[in-house]
Residue frames relative to the residue before (quaternion, step in Angstrom):
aa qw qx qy qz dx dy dz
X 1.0000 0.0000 0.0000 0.0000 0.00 0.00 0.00
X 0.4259 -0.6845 0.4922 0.3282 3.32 -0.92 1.15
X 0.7905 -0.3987 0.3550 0.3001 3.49 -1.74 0.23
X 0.4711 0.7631 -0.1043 0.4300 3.25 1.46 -1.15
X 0.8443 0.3082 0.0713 0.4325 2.66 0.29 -1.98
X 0.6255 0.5392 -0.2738 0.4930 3.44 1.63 -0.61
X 0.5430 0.6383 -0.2778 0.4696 3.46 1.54 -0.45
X 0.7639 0.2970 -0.2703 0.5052 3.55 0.91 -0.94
X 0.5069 0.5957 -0.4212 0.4591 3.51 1.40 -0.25
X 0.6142 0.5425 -0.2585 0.5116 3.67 1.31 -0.53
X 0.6310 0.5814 -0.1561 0.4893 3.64 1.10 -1.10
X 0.5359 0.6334 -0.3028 0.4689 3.10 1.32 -1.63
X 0.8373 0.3737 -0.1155 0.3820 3.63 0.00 -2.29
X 0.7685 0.3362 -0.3065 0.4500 3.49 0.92 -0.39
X 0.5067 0.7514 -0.3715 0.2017 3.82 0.66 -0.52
X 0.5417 0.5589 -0.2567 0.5729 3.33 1.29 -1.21
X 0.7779 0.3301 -0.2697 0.4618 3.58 0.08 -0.89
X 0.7246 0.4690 -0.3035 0.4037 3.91 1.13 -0.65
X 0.8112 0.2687 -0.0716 0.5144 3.35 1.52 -0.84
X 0.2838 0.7829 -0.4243 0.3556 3.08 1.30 1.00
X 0.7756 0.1198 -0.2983 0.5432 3.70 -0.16 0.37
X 0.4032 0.6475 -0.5638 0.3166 4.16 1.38 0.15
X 0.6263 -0.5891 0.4375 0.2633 3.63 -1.05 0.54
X 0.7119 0.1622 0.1714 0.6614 3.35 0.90 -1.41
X 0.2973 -0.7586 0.5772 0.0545 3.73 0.25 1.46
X 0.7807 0.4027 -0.1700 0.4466 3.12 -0.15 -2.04
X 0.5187 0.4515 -0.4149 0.5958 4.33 0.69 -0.42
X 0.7522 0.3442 -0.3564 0.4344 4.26 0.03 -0.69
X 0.6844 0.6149 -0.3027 0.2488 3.23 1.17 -0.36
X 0.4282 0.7920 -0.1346 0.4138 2.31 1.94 -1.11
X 0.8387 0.4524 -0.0427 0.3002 2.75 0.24 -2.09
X 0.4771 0.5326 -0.3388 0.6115 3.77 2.27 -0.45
X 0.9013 0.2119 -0.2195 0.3076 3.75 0.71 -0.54
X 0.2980 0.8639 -0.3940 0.0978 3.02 1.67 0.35
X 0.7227 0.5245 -0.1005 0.4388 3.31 1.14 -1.59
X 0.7935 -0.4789 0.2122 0.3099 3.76 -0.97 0.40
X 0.6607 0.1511 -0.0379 0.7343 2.98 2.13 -0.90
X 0.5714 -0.6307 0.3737 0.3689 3.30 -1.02 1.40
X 0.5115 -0.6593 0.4430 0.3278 3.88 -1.53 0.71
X 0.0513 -0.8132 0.5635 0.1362 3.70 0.27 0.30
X 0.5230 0.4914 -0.5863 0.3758 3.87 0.71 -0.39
X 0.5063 0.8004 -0.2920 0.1330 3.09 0.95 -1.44
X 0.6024 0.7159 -0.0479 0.3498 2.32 1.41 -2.47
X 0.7456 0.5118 -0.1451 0.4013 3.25 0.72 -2.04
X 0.6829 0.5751 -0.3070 0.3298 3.34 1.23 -1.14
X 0.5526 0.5740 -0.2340 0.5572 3.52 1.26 -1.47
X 0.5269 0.7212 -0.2484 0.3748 3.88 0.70 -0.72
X 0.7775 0.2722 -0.0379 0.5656 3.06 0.74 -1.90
X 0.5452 0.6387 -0.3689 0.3985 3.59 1.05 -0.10
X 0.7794 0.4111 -0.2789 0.3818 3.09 0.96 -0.42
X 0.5747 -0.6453 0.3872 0.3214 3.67 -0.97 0.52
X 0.8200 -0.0818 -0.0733 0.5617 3.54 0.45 0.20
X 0.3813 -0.7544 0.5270 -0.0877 3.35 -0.94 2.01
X 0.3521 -0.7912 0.4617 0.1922 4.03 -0.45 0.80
X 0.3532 -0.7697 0.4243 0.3206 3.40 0.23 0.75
X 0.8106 0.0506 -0.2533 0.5255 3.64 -0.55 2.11
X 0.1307 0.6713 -0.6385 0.3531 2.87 1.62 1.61
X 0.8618 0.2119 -0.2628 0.3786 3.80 0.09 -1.03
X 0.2912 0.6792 -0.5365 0.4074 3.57 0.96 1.17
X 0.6096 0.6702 -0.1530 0.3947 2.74 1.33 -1.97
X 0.6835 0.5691 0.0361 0.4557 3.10 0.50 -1.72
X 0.7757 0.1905 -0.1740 0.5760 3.64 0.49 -0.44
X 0.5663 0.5350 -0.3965 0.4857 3.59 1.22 0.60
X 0.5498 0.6094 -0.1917 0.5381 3.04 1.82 -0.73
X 0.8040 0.2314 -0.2228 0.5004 3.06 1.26 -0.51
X 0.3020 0.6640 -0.5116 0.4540 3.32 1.25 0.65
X 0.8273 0.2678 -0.1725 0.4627 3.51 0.33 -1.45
X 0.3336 0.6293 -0.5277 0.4628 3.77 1.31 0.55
X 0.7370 0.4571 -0.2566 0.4267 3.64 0.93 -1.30
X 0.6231 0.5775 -0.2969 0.4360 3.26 0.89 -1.10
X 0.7117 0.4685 -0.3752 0.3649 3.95 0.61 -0.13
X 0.5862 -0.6029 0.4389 0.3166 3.11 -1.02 0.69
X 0.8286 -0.3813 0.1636 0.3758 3.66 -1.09 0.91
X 0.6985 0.5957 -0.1143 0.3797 2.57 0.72 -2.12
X 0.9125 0.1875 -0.1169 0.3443 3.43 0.79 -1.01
X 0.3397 0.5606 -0.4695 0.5914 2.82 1.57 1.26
X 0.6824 0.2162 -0.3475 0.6057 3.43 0.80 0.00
X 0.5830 0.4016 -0.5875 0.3920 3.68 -0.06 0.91
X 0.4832 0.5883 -0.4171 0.4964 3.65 1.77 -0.43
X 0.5391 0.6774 -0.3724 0.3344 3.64 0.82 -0.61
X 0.6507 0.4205 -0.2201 0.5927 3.16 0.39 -2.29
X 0.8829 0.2487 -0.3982 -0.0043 3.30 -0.07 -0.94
X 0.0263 0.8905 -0.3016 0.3396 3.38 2.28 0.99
X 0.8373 0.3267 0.0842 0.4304 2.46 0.12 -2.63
X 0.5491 0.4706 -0.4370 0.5348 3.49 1.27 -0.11
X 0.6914 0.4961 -0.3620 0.3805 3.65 0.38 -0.37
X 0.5091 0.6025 -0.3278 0.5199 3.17 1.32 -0.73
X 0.8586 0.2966 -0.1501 0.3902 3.47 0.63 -0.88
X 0.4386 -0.7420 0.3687 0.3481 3.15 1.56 0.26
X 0.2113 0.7841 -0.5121 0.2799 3.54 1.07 0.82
């Protein structure tokens, strides 16, 4: 499995539990992958917000953002569009 693809397969298993009670998921996502290197405080913060935490959620989660870094520009910004297209139901 490409890097890529391991990332949303990572994103996939942990989101629900990380961005569950966030108003505007697809805006928190965003905001963890906006920048050249994935936001991991970010990560931690959205983490502690929540009321019950799977035990190697932020293992999970900071692998996810390991292989966020590890991609070349380009596809970190196709992870974007393909965010903001979900957000919009494009």
């Amino acid at each position: 499995m490409s890097a890529f693809h391991h990332l949303f397969a990572s994103v996939r298993a942990q989101g629900d539990m990380l961005l569950a009670h966030e108003p505007d998921p697809h805006a928190e996502l965003l905001a963890m992958v906006w920048g050249s290197r994935f936001d991991r405080e970010h990560a931690r913060v959205l983490l502690e917000r929540q009321r019950r935490v799977l035990p190697g959620a932020l293992q999970a989660v900071m692998a996810a953002a390991d292989s966020f870094d590890g991609l070349p520009a380009a596809r970190q910004q196709r992870l974007r569009r393909v965010i903001v297209r979900h957000r919009y139901g494009r």
